[in-house]
C-alpha positions as CSV (number, residue, x, y, z in Angstrom):
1,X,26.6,-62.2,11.2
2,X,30.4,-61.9,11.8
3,X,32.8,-59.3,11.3
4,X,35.3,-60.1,8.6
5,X,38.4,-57.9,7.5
6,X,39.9,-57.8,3.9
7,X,43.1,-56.0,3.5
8,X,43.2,-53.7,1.1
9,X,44.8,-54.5,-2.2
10,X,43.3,-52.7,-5.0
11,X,42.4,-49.2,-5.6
12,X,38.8,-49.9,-6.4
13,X,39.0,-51.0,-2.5
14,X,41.0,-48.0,-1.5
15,X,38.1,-45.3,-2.6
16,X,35.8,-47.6,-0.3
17,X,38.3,-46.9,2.6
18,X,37.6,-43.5,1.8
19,X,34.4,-43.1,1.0
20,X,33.5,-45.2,4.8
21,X,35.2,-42.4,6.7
22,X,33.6,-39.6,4.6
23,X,29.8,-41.1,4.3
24,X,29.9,-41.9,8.6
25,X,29.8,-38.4,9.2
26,X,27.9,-36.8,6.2
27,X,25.1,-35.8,8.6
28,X,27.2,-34.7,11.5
29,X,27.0,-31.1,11.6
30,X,30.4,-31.1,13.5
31,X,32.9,-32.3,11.6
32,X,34.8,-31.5,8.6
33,X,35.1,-34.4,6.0
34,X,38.1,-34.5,3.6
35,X,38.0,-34.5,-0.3
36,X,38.4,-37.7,-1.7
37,X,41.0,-36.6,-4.4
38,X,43.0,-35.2,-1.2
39,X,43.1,-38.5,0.7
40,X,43.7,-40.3,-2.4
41,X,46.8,-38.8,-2.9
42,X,48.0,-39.1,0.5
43,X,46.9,-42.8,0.6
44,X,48.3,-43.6,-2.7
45,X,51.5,-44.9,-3.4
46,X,53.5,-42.9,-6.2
47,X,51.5,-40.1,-4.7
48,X,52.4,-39.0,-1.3
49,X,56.7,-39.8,-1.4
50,X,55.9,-40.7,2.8
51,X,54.7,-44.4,1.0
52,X,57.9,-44.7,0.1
53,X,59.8,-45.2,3.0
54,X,57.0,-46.0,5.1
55,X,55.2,-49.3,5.6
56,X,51.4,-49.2,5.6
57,X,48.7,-51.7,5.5
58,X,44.7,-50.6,5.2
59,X,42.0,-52.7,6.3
60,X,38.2,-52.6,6.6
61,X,35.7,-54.3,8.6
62,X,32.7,-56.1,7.0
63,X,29.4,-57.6,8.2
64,X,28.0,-59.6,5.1
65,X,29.0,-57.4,2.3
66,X,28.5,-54.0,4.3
67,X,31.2,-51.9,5.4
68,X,31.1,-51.5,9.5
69,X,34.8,-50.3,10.1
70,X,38.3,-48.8,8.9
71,X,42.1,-48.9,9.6
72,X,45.3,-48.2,9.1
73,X,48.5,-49.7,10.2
74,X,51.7,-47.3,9.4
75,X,55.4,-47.8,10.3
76,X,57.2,-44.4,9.9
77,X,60.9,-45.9,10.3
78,X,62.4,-42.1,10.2
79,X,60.5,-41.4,13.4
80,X,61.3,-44.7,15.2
81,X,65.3,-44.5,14.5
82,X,64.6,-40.4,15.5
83,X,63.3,-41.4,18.7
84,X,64.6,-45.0,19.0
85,X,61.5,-46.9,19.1
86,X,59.4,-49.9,17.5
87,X,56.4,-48.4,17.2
88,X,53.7,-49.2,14.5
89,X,51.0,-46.1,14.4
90,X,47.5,-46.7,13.5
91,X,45.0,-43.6,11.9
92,X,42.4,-43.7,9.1
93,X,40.2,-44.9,11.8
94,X,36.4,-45.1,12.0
95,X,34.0,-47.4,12.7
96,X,30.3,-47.7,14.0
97,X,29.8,-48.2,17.7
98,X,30.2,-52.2,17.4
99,X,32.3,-53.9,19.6
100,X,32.8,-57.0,17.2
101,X,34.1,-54.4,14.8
102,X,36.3,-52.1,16.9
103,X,37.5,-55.8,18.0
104,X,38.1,-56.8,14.5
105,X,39.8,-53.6,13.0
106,X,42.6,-53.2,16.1
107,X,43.1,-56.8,16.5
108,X,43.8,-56.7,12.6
109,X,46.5,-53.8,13.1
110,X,47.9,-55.4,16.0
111,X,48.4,-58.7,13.9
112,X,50.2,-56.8,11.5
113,X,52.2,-54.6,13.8
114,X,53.5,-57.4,15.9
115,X,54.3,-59.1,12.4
116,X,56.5,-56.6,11.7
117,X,58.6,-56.6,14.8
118,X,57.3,-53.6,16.2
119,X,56.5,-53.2,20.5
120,X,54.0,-50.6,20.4
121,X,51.3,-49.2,18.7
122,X,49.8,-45.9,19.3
123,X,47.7,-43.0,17.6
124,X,45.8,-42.4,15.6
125,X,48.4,-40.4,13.9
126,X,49.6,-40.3,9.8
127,X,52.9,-40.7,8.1
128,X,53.9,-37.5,9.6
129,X,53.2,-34.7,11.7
130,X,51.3,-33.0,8.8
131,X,48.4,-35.7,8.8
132,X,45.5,-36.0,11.3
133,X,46.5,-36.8,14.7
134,X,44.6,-37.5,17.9
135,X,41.0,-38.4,19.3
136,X,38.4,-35.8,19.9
137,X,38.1,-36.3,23.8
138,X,36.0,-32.7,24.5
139,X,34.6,-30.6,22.4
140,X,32.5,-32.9,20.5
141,X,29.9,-30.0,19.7
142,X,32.6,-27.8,18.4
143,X,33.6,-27.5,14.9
144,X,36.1,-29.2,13.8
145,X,39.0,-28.4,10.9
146,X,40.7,-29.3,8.2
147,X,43.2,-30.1,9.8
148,X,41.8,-32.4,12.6
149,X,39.7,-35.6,13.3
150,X,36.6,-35.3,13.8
151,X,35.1,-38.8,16.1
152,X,32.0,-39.7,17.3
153,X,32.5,-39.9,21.7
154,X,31.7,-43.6,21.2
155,X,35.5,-44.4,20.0
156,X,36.7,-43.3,23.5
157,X,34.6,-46.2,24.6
158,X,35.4,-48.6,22.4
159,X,39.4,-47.9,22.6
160,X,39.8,-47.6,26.4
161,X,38.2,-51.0,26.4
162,X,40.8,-52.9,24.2
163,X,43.6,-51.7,26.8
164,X,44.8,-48.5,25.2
165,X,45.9,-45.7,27.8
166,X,46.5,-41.7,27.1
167,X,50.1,-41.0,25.6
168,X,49.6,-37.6,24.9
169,X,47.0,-34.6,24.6
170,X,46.7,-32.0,22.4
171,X,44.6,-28.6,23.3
172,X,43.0,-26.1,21.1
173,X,42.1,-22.6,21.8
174,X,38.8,-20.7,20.4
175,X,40.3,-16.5,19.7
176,X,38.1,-13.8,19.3
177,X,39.9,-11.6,16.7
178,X,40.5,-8.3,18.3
179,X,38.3,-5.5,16.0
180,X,40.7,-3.2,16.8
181,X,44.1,-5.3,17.3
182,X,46.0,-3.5,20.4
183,X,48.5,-0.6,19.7
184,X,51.1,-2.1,22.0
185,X,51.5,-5.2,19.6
186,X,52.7,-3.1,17.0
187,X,55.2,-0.9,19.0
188,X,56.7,-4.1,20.0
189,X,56.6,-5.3,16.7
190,X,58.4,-2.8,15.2
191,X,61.2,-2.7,17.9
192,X,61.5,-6.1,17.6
193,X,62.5,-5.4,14.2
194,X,64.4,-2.8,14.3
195,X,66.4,-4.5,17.0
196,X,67.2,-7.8,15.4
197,X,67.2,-6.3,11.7
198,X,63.8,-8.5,10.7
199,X,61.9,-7.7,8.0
200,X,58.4,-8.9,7.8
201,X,57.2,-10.0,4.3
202,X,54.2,-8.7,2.4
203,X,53.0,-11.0,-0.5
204,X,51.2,-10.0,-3.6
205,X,52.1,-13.0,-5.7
206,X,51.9,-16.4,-4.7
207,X,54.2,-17.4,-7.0
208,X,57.0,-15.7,-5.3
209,X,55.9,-17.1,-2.1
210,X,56.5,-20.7,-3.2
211,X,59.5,-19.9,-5.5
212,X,61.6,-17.8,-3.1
213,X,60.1,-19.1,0.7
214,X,58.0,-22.2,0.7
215,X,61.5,-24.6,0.8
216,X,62.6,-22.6,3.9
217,X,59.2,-22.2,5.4
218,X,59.5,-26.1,5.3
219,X,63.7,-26.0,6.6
220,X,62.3,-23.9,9.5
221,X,59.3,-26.1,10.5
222,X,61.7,-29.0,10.2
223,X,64.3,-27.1,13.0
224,X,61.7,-26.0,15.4
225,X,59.0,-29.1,15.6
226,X,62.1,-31.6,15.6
227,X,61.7,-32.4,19.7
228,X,58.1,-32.2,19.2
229,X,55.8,-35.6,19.7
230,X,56.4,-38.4,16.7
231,X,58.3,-35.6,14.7
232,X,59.8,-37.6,11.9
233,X,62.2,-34.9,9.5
234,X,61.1,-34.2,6.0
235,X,62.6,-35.1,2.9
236,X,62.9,-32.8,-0.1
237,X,60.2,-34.7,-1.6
238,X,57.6,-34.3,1.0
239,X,58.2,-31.0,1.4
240,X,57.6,-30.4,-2.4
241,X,54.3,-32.9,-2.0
242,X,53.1,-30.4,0.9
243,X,54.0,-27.5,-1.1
244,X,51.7,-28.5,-3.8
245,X,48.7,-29.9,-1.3
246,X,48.6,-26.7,0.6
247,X,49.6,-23.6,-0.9
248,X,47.4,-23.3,-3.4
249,X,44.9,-22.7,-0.4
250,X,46.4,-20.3,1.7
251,X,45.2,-16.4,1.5
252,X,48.3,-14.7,0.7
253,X,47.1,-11.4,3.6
254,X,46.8,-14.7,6.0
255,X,50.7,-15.5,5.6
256,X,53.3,-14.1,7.6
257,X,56.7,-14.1,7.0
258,X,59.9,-12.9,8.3
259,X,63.3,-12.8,7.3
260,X,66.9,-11.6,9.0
261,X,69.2,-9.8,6.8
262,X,70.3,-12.4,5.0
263,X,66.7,-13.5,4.1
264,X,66.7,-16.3,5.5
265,X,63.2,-17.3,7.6
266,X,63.5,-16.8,11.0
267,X,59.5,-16.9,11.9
268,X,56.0,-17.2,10.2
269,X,52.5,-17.7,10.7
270,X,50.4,-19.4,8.3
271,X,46.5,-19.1,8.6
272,X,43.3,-19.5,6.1
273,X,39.8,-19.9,6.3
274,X,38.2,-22.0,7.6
275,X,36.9,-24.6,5.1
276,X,34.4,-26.9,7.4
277,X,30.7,-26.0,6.0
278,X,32.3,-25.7,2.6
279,X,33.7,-29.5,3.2
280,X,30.4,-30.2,4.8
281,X,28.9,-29.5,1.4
282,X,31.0,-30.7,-0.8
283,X,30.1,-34.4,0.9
284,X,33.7,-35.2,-0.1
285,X,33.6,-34.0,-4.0
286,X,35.5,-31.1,-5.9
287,X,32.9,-31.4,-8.5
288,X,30.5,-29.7,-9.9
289,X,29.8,-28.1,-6.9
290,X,32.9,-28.0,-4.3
291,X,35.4,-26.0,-6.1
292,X,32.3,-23.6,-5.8
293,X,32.1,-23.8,-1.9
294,X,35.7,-23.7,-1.2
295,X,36.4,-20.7,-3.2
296,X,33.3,-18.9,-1.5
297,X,34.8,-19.7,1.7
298,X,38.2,-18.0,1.1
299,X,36.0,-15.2,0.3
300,X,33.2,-14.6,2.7
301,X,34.0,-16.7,6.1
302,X,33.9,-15.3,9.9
303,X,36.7,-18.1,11.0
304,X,40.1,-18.4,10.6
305,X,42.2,-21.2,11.1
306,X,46.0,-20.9,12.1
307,X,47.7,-24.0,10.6
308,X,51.7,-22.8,11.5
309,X,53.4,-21.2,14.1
310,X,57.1,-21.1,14.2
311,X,59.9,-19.4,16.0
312,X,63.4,-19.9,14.9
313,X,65.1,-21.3,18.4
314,X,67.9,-18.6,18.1
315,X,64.9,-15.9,18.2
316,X,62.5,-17.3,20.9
317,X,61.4,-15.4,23.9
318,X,62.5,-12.3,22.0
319,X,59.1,-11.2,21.1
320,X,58.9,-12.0,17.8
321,X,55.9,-13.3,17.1
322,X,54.3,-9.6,18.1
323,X,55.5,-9.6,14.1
324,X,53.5,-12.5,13.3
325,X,50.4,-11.0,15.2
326,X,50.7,-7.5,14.2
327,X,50.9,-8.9,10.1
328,X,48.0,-11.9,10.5
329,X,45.3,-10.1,13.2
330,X,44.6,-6.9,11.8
331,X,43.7,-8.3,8.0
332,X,41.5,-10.9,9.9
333,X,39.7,-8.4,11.2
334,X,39.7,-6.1,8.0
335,X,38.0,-9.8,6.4
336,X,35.5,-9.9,8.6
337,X,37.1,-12.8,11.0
338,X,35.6,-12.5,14.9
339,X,36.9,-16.2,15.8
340,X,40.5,-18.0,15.1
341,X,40.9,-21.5,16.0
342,X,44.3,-22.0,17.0
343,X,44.5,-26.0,15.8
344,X,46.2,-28.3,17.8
345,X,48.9,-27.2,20.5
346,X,50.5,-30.3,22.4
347,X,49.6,-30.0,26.3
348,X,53.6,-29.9,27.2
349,X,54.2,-26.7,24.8
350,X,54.0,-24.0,27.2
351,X,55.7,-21.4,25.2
352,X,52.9,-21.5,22.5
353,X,49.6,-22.0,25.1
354,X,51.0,-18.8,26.8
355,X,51.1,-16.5,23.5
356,X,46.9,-16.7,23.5
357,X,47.4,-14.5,27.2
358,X,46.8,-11.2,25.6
359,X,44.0,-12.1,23.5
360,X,40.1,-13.2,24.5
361,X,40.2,-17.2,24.3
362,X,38.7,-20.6,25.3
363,X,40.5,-24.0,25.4
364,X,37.5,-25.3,23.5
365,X,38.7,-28.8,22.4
366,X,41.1,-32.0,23.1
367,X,42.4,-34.6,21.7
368,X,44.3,-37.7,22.8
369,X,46.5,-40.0,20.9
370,X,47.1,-43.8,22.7
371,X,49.2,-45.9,23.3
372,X,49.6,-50.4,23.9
373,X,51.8,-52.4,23.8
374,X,52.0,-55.5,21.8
């Protein structure tokens, strides 16, 4: 029977969309499926505030009346007048390993990319830097995160053979959290301080967190990952969307932040738990029984992921993220962490690879995003 694609146009089709991506992998002991409510709202016009600049188009591959494939087409016009492009992305992809569905799906976003005027098409990446980006390529018995895709090694396959060629690798690094984190880190840490009048914040309320630092956590991230791979600046809006999304998460002894004198955020680190087997539970519901798992696993984990890392440009290679360290390490280890997983690092930034040198590691996974032109 032949593959047929219907573009999405109701919402009743959208929680199908969803539900394909989370159901292919509910018995892969790997990967780390999302909540539906989450990708709801980030799919969902009136929702995520990206949707309303960005063009996007969501299709799904059918045999007969069953499901064999998704996809997304995107058009993020920030980042294409940032780095002067045409590109349309594709992400929210999954399919089974069928090549008259893989054929179906990327001819589909093709169609529509091409209809739109764009040149290329690459990913899979999201609206922004913020959603999933890139193809597993090694370390498909690894764990994956939150914050990453998780694909079966068959996709390589099936993408290499509809022309698509490497744009772009990320790495990721496996740390085993120092029991007793090194005295030299702190020494540094507070010279570094004391030299550049920093002050590194301790948070017993999350409310103050987001009141008086989430905005310029945000005003930071968008300074320092500005030359960074499809970076496309955030408006107010988003920021306040991702605000929301996340920081109801985090750990508040798994935030670091630090300030100059004028309390303005010159660095910060921002890690939690990992949340895989508690998402591998859940099976892609809060309720009854997810809220449950995700709470145990800010409690009780042995892995912690670091989402953010950032370093004010004025206050690089001036060892200041010994600070960051020297706050996030030590209560890892106090919570009973031994492992970090560093998320994503592109392959070109050198100057965050290198911090890992003073610390036990692996680079345990890649990941690829590609590129074709149309």
């Amino acid at each position: 029977m032949a593959v047929t694609i219907r573009e999405i146009k109701t919402k009743k089709d959208l929680k199908k969309f969803i539900w394909f991506g989370i159901n292919l992998y509910k018995d892969c002991e790997f990967a780390a499926p999302p909540l539906m409510m989450d990708d709801m709202l980030n799919l969902t016009k009136g929702s995520n505030p990206a949707l309303e600049f960005c063009e996007a188009a969501f299709f799904l591959a059918y045999r007969g009346d069953k499901i064999v494939g998704r996809i997304a087409g995107i058009i993020n016009p920030v980042a294409n007048k940032t780095w002067n492009q045409k590109n349309a992305r594709f992400g929210w992809v999954d399919f089974i390993d069928d090549v008259e569905a893989t054929n179906a799906l990327f001819g589909a976003a093709e169609r529509w990319a091409k209809s739109k005027g764009m040149k290329i098409i690459h990913g899979p990446l999201g609206f922004t830097d913020f959603d999933h980006e890139g193809f597993l390529i090694e370390g498909y018995d690894k764990l994956g995160t939150l914050a990453t895709i998780y694909n079966y090694p068959y996709y390589i396959n099936h993408i290499e053979r509809l022309g698509y060629v490497k744009d772009i690798d990320w790495k990721e690094y496996l740390i085993t959290v120092p029991e007793v984190f090194p005295e030299k880190y702190f020494r540094i840490a507070n010279i570094v301080k004391q030299k550049y009048d920093l002050t590194a914040k301790r948070f017993t309320s999350r409310k103050i967190l987001v009141n008086n630092y989430a905005m310029k956590v945000f005003d930071l991230l968008n300074l320092c990952y500005k030359d960074l791979y499809g970076f496309s600046k955030l408006n107010d809006a988003q920021i306040q969307f991702y605000i929301k999304l996340y920081f109801s998460f985090f750990r508040l002894d798994t935030v670091s932040i630090v300030t100059d004198k004028n309390d303005n955020v010159v660095a910060l680190g921002i890690a939690m738990p990992s949340f895989t087997k508690a998402l591998q539970k859940a099976k892609g519901h809060l309720f009854p029984l997810g809220w449950y798992y995700m709470l145990r696993a800010l409690k009780k984990n042995n892995m912690v992921d670091l989402y953010l890392m950032a370093v004010h440009p004025d206050y690089q290679s001036k060892g200041v993220n010994s600070i960051i360290f020297a706050e996030i390490m030590p209560n890892a280890a106090k919570n009973g962490y031994k492992f970090a997983e560093s998320n994503p690092e592109l392959e070109t930034n050198n100057k965050m690879s290198s911090q890992w040198g003073s610390f036990e590691y692996i680079n345990h996974k890649r990941r690829r995003v590609y590129t074709k032109n149309l």
